[in-house]
N, C-alpha and C positions, 0 to 999 in steps of 0.2 A: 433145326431153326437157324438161319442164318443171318436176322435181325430180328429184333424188337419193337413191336408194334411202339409206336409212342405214347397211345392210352391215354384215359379219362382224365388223371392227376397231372400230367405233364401238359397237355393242352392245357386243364384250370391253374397251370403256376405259369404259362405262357401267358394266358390272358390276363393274368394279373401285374405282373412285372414286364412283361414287351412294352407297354404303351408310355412309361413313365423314361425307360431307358432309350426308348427311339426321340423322345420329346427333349429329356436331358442332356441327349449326349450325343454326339459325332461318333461315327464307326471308321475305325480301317480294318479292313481283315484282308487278311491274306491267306494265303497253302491250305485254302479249303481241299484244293484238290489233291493233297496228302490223307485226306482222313477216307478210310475205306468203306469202300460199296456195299460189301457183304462182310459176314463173319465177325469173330469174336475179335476185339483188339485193347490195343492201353494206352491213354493219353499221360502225360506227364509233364504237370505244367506249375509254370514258378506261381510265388505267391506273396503279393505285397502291398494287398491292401483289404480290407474288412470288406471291401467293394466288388473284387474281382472275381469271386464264385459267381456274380450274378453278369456281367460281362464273359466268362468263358462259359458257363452256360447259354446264354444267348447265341454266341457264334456256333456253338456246338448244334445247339434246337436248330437251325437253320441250316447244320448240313443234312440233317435226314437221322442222324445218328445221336441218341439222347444218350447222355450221362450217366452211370449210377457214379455219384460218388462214394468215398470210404470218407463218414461224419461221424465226432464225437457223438460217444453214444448218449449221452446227456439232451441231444437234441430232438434225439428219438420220444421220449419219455411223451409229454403232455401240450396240448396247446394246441395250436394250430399250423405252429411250427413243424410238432412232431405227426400231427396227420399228416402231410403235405410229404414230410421225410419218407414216411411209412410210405402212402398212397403212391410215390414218385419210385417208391423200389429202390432207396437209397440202402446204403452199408452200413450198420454201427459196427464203430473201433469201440472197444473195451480195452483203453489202454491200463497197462501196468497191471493185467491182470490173464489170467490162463485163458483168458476167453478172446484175448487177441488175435490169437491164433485161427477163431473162427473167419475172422473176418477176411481172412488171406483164402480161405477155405470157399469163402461166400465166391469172392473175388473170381477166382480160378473155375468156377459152376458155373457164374456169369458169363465169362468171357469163351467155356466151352457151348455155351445157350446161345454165343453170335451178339454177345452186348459187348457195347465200349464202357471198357470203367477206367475211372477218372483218379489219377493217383495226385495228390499234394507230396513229392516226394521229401521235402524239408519240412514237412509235419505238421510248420506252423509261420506264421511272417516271419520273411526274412531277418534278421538281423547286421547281415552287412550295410555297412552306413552310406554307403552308395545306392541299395536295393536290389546287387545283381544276385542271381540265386549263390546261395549259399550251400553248404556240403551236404549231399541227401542223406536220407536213413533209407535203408534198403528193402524196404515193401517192396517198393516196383520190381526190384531185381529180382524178386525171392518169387514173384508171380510171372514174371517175365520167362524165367527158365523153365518153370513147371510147364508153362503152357506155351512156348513159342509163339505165342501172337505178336504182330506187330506192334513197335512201342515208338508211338507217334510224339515224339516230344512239341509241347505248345508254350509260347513266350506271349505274356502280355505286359501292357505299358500305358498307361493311361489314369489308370480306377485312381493310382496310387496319389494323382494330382488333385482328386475332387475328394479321395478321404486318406490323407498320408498314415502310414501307420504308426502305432504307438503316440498319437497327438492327444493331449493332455483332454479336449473332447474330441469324442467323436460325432462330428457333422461333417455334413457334407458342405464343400466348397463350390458350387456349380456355375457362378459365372466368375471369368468368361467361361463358354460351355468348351467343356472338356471333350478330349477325341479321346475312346477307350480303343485303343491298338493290339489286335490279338494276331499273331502268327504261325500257324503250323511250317512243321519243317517233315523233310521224307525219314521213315522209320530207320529206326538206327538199329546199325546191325552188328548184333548179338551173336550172328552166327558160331563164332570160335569160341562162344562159353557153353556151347546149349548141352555136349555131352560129355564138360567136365563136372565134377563134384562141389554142390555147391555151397561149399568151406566161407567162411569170413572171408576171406583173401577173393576169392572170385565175386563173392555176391558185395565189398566193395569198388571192385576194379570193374564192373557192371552198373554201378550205381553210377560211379565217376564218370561214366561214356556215357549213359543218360543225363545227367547234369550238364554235362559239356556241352548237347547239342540244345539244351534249352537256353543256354546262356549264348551259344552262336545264333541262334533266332533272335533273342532278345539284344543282343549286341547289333543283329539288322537294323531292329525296329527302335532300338536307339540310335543308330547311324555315331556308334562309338564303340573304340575297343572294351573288351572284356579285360578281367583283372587277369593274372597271367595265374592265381590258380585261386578257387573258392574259398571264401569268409567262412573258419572255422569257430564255431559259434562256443563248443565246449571248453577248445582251445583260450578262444580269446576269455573266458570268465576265470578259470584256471587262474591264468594270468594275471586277471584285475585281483582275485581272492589273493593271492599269492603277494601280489603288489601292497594290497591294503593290511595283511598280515605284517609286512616289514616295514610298514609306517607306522604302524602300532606300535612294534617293537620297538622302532627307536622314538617314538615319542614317550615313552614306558621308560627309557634309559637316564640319566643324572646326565644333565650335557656337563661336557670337561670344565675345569676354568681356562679359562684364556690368559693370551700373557696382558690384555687392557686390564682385566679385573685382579689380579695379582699385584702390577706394579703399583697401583695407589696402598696398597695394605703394604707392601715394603717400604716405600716413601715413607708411610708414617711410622715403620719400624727404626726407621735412620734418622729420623729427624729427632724420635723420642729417648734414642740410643745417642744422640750429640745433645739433648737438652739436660738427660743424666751425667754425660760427663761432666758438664761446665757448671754444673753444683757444687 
């Protein structure tokens, strides 16, 4: 099989979300002509807003070549949400649990079936305070070597203006009407890992060359430089926990006396030390 038909659910989640998102919002796309004709392959795309699974899916439905993404599995479960997940031949992640594992498994089936699957490879919204992607976790890379597919890194820029993330509500901002900007860039080449052993140290230094090139798309499509190396998310909490621990501590501490608060209790020892003498 060398694609995937697009089928009954992907057409009813097109009809339903196309007409609101062509109405709401301005398109730029760009590097359609990176995403492949045939065969199984991997997108790998930042992520920075509550908004932008449904802008890179759109760009995506409109090259020919539909998405499975890899979605908590939570969203599988009930609703109409979770038919739509189901029916669409989405992925559930089972994070923090042995069944994680499946879903790399799912992945790797897919993409030898001739489907695009669609990695969030930072997991979750960015947390760099600029928005540019931050440091991946290594799914992509770990699917990426098993199966050699092309790993088409995609930047977008836009969602995050009509719904920023982490904003105390979330609503949508829509006017003035927002441009949702999505980018593909040409597949990034893997070649010099594919038959080494894939240790932490490779399936890292693979991660950080897919990061790279998402952040050079997205550094276009912001028409500014990139930070000169990725928002470490773990790092920087480390830090803050680290930081707020030693404010504790010395707010926990007796502060010293000073020489202001000493000298008036001396004064008064001199002066009642000269009032006893002249007794």
């Amino acid at each position: 099989m060398s694609r995937r038909r697009i089928g009954f659910w992907y057409r009813l989640a097109a009809v339903i979300c196309k007409p609101p998102l062509l109405v709401l919002f301005k398109r730029d796309w760009q590097g359609m002509e990176h995403i492949p004709a045939d065969g199984g392959f991997i997108t790998a795309v930042n992520h920075n807003s509550y908004l932008d699974p449904l802008s890179y899916a759109h760009y995506q439905y409109n090259t020919g070549r539909v998405p499975r993404f890899l979605a908590k599995a939570g969203l599988f479960k009930s609703g109409f949400v979770g038919l739509m997940m189901r029916g669409t031949g989405q992925i559930p992640v089972y994070r923090e649990t042995t069944d994680a594992a499946n879903a790399f498994r799912a992945a790797v089936t897919a993409i030898h079936k001739g489907e695009c699957v669609a990695f969030y490879p930072e997991g979750t919204l960015t947390r760099d305070p600029e928005l540019w992607p931050m440091q991946g976790k290594t799914g992509a890379a770990r699917v990426a070597l098993l199966t050699k597919a092309p790993v088409i890194p995609v930047a977008q820029w836009g969602a995050n203006d009509a719904m920023p993330p982490y904003a105390k509500e979330k609503k949508l901002q829509l006017l003035p009407r927002k441009t949702l900007r999505v980018k593909a860039g040409p597949p990034v080449d893997l070649s010099a890992y594919y038959d080494q052993e894939p240790t932490a140290e490779v399936l890292r230094a693979v991660t950080d060359l897919i990061m790279s090139a998402i952040t050079e798309q997205l550094a276009q499509l912001r028409g500014e430089p990139a930070p000169a190396a990725p928002y470490d998310w773990r790092k920087a909490i480390a830090q803050e926990r680290r930081a707020a621990r030693e404010a504790a501590k010395a707010a926990a501490e007796p502060a010293p006396a000073t020489e202001g608060a000493i000298a008036p209790q001396q004064a008064r020892s001199t002066q009642q030390a000269q009032e006893d003498e002249g007794k």
